[in-house]
Backbone as a printed PyTorch tensor [residue, N CA C, xyz], in Angstrom:
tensor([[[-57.8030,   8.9900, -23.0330],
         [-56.7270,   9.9190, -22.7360],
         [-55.4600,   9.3960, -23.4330]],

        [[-54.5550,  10.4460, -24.2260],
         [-53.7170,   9.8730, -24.6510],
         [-52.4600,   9.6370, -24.4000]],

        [[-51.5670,   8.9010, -24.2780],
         [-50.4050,   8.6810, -23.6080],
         [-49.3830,  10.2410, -22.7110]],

        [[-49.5380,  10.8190, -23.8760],
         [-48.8290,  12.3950, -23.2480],
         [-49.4110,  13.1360, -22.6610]],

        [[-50.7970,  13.4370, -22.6300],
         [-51.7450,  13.4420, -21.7270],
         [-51.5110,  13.0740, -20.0780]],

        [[-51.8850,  11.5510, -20.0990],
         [-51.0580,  10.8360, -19.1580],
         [-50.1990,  11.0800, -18.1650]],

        [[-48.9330,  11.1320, -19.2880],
         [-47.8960,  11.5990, -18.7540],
         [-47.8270,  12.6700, -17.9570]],

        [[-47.9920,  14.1650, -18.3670],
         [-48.3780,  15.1500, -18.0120],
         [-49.5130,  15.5180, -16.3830]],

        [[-50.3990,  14.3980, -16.8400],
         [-50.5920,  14.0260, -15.3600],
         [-50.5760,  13.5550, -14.4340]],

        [[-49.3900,  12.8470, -14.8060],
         [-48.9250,  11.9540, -13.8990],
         [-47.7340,  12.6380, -13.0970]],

        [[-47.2180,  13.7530, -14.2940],
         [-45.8030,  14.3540, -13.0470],
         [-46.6490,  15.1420, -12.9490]],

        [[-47.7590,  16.3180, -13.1520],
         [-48.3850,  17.0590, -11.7740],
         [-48.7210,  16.5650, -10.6580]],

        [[-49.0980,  15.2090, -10.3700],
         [-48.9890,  14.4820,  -9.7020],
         [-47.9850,  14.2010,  -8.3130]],

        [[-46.8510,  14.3030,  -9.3560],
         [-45.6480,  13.9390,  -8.5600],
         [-45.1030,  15.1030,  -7.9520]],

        [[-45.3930,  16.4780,  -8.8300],
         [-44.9240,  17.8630,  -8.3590],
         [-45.1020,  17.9660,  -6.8480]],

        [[-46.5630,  17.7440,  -6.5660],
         [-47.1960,  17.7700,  -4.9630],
         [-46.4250,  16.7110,  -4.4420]],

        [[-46.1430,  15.6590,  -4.9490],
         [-45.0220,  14.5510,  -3.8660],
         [-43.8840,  15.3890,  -3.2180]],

        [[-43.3360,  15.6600,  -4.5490],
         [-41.8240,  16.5410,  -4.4390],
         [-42.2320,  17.3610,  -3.7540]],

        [[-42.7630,  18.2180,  -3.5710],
         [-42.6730,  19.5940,  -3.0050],
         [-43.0460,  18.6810,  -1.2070]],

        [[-43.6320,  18.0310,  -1.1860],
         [-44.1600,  17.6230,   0.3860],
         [-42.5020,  17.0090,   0.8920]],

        [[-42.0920,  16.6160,  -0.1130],
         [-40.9100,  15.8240,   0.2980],
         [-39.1070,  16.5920,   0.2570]],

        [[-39.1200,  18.0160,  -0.1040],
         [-38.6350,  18.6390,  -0.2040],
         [-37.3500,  18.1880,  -1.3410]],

        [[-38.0810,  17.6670,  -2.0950],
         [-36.9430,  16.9170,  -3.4480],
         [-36.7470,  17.6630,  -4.2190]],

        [[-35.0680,  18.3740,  -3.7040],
         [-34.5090,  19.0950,  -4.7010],
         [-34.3890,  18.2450,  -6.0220]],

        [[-33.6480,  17.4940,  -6.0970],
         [-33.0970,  16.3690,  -7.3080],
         [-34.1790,  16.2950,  -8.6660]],

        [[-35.4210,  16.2890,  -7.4240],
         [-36.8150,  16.5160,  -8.4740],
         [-36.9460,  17.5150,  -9.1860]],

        [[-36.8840,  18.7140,  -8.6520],
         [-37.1110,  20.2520,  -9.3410],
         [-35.7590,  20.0170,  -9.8900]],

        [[-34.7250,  20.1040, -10.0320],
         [-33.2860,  20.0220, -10.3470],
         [-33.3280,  19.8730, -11.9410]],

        [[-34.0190,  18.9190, -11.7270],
         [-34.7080,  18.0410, -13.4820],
         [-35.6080,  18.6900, -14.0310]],

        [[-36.1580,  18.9830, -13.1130],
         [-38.0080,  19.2710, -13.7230],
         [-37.8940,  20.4450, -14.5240]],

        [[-37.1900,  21.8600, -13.8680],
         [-37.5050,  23.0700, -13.8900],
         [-36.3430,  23.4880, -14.8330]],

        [[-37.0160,  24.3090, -15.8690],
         [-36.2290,  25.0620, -16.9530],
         [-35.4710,  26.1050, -16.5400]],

        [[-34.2520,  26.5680, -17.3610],
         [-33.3500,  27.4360, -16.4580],
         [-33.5130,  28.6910, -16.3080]],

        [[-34.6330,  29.1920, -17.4130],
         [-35.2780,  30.4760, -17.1640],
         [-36.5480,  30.0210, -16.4230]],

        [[-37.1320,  29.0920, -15.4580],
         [-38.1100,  28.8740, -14.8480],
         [-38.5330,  30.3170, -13.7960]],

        [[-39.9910,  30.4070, -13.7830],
         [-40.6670,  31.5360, -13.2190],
         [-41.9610,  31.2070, -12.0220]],

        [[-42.2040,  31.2800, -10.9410],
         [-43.4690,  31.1300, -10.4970],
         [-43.8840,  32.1970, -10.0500]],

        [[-44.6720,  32.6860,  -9.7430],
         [-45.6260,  33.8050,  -9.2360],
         [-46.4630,  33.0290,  -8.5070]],

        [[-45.7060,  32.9970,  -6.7640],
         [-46.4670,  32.5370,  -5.7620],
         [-48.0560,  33.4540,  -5.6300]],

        [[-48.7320,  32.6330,  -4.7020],
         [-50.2100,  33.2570,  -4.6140],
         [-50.1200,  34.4420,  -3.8210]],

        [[-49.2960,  34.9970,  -3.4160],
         [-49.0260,  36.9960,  -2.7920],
         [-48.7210,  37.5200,  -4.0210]],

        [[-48.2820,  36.9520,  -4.9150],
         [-47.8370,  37.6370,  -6.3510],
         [-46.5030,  38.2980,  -5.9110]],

        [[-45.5900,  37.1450,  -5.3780],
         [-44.2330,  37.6330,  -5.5800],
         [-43.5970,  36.4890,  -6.7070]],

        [[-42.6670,  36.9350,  -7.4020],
         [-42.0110,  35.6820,  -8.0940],
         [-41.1720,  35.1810,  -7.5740]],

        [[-40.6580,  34.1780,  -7.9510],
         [-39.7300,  33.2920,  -7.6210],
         [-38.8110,  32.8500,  -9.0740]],

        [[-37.3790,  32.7970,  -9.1920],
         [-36.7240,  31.7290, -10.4170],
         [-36.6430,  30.2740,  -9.5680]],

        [[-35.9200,  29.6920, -10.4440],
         [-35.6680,  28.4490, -10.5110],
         [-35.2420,  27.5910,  -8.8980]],

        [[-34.0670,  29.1950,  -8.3030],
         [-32.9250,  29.1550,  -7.4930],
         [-33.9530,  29.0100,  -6.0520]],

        [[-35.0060,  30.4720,  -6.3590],
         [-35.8210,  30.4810,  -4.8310],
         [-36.6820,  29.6420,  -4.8380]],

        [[-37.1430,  28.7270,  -5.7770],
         [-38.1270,  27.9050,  -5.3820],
         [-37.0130,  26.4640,  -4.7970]],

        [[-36.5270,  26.0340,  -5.3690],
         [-35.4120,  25.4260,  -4.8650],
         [-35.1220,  25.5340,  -3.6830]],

        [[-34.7190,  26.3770,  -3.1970],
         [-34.4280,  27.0330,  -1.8960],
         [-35.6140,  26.7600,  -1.0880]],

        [[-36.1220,  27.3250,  -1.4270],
         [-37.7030,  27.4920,  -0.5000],
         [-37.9630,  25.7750,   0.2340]],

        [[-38.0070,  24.9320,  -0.6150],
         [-38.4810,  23.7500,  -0.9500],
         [-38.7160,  23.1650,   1.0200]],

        [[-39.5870,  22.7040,   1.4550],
         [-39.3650,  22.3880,   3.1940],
         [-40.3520,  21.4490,   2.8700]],

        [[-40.5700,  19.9100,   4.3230],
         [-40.9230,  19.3380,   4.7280],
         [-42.2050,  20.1120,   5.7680]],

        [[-43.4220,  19.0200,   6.1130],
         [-43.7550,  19.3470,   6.4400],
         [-45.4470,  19.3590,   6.4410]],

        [[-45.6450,  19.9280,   5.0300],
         [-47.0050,  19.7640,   4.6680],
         [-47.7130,  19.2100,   4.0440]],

        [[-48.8430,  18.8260,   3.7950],
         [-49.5500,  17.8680,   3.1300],
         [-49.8950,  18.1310,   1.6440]],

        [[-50.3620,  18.0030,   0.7040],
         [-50.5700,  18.4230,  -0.6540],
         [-51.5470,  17.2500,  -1.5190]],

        [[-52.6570,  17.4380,  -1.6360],
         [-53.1950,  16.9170,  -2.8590],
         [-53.5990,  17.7760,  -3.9490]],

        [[-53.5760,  16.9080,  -5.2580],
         [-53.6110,  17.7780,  -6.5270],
         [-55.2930,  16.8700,  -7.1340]],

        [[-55.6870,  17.6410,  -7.4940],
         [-57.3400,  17.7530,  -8.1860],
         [-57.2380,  17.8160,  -8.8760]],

        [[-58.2450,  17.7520, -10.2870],
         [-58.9420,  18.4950, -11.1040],
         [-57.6700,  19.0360, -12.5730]],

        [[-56.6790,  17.7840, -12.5200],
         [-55.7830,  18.0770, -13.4640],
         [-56.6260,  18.0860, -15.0120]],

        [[-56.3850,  19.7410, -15.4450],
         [-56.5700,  19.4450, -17.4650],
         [-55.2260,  19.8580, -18.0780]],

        [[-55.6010,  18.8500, -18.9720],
         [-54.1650,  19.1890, -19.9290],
         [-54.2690,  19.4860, -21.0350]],

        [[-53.7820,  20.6220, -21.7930],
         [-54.2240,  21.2260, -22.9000],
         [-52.7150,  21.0410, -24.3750]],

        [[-52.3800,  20.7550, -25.0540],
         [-51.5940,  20.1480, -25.9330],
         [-51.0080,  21.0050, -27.0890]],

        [[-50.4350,  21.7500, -27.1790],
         [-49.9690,  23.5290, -28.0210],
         [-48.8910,  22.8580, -28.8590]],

        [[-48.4440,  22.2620, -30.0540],
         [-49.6220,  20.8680, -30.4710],
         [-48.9620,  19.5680, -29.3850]],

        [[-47.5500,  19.6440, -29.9130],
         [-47.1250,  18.6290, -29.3880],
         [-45.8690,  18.3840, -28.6600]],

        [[-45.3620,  19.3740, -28.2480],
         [-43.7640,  19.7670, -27.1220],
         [-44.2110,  21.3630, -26.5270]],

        [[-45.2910,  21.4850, -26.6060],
         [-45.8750,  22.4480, -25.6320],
         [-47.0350,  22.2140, -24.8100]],

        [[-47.2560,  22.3980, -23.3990],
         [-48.3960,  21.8890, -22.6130],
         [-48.7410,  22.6890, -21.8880]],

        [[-50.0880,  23.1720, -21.4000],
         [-50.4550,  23.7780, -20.3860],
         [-51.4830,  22.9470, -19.6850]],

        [[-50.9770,  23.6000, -18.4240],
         [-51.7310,  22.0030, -17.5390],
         [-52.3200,  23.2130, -16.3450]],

        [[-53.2370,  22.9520, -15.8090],
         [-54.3320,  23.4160, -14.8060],
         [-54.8440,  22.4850, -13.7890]],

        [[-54.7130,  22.7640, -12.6100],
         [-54.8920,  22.0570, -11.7720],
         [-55.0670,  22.6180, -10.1910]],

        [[-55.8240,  22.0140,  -9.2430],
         [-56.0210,  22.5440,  -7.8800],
         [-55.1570,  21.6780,  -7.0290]],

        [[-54.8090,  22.4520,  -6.3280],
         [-53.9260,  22.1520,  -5.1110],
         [-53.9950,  22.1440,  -4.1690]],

        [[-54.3560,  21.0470,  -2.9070],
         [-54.9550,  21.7240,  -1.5490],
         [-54.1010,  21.1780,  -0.9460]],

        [[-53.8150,  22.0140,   0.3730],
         [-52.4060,  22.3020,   1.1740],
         [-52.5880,  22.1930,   2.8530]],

        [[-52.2410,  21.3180,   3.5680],
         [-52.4500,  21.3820,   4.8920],
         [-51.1620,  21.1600,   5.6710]],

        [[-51.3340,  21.4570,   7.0730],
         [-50.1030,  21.3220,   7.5750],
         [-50.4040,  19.6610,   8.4920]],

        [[-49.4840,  19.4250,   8.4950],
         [-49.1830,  17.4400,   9.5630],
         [-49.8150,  16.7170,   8.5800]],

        [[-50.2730,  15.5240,   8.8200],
         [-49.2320,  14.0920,   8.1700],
         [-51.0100,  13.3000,   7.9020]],

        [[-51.9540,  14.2450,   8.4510],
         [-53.1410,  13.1930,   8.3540],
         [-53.4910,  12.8740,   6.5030]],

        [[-53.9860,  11.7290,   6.6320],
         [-54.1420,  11.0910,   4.9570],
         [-55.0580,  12.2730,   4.2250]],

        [[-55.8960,  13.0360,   4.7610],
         [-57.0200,  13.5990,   3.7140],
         [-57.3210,  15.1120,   4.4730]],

        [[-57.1660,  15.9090,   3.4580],
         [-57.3390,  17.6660,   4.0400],
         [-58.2340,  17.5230,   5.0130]],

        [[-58.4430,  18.8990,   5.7150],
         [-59.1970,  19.4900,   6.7440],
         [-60.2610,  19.7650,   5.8700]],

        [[-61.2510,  20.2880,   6.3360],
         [-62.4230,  21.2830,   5.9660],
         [-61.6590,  22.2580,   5.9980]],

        [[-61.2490,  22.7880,   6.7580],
         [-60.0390,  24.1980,   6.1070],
         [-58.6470,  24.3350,   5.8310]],

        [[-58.5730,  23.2170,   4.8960],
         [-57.1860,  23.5490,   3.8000],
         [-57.4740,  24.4270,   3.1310]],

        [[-56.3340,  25.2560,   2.9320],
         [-56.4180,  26.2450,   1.8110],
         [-55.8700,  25.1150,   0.1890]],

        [[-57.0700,  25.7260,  -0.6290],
         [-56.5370,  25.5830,  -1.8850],
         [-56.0540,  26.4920,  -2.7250]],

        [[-55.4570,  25.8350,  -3.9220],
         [-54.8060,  27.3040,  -4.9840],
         [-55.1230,  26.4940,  -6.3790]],

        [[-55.5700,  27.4080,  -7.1230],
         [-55.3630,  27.5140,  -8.7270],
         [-54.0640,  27.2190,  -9.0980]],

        [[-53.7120,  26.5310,  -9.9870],
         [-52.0250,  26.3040, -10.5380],
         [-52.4120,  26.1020, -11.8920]],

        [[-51.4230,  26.9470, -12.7690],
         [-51.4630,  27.0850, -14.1160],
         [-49.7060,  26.6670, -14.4000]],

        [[-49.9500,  25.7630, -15.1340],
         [-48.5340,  25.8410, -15.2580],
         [-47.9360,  24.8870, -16.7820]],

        [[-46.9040,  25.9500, -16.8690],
         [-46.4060,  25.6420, -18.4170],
         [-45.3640,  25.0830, -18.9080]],

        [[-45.8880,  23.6510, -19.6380],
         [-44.5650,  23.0020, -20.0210],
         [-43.6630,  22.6430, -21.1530]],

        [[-42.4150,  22.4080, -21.1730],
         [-42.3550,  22.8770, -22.9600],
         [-41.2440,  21.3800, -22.8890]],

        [[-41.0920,  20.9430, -23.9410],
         [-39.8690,  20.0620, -24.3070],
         [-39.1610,  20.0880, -25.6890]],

        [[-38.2260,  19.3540, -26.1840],
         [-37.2940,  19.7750, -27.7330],
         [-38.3920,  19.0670, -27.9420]],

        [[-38.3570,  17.8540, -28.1510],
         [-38.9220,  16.6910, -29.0920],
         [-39.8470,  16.2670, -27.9850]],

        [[-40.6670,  14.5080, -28.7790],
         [-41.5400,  13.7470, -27.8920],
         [-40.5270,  13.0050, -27.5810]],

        [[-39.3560,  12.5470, -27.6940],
         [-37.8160,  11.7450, -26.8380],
         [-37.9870,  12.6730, -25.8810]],

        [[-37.5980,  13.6980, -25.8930],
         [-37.1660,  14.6610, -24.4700],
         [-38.2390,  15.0440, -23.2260]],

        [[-37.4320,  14.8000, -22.0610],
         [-38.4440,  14.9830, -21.3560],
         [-38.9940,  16.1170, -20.7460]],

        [[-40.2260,  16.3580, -20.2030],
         [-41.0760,  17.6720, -19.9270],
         [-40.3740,  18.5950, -19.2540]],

        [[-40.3210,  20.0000, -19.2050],
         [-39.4180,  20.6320, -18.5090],
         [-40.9440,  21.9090, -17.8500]],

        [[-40.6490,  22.1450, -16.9410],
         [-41.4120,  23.1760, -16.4010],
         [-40.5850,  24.5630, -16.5800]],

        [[-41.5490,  25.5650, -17.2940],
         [-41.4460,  26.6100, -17.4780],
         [-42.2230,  27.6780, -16.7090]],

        [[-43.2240,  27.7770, -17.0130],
         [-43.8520,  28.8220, -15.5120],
         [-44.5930,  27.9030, -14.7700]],

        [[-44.9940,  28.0690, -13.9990],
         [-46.0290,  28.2420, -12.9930],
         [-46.6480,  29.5410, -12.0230]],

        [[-47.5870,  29.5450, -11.9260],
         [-49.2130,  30.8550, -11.8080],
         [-49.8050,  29.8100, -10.2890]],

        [[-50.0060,  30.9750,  -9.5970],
         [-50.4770,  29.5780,  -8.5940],
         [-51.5250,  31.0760,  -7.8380]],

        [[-52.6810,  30.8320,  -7.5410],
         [-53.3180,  31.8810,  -6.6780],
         [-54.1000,  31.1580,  -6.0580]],

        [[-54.7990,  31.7070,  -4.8070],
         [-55.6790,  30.6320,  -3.8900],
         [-57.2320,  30.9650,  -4.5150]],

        [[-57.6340,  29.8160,  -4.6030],
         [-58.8590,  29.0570,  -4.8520],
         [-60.1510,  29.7410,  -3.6100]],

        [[-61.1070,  30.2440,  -4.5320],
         [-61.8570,  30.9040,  -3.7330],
         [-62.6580,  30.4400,  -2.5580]],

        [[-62.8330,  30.4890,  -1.4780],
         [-63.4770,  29.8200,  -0.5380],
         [-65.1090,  29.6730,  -1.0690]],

        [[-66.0810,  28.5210,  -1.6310],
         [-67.3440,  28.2070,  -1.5310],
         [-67.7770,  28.5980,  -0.4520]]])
């Protein structure tokens, strides 16, 4: 795996920290100023309501990160997300999961990753 690679999965990674931890400061940085999500009801959100939104509370692990390389200051990254509510170390048998597609762009390889969309829909129940 190669370093930007890596990288890339290492802050999807951190996205699920932030969001459990309600770290504005995090998204503040992260998220581009035309940033877009299309929660899993298929409403959108900018930059401002996800921000907003942001609460304590729930649990979050991230799966199954791929990272795809558009060549080299463009990224699309794919990944599962499973979501529970209270503080125990490892999901339920019924966490809901979600699909997350999400797109990242930067100037250069100096500059750092900026999130541009994110696609998020729930993950079909097996």
């Amino acid at each position: 795996m190669n370093e930007t690679v890596e990288e890339l999965v290492r802050l999807n990674q951190q996205i699920g920290h932030a969001e459990c931890a309600a770290d504005e400061a995090f998204f503040e940085d992260l998220l581009c100023p035309q940033f877009v999500m299309q929660r899993p009801t298929g409403r959108l959100d900018d930059r401002a309501a996800l921000i907003a939104g942001l609460s304590t509370g729930a649990s979050r692990v991230t799966s199954d990160v791929q990272v795809t390389l558009h060549p080299d200051n463009r990224a699309v990254v794919t990944c599962l997300v499973t979501k529970w509510d209270g503080a125990a170390e490892h999901p339920p048998a019924d966490a809901a999961s979600f699909h997350n597609l999400r797109i990242f762009i930067r100037t250069d390889a100096a500059a750092p990753w900026q999130l541009l969309a994110w696609l998020n829909e729930p993950a079909a129940a097996d």
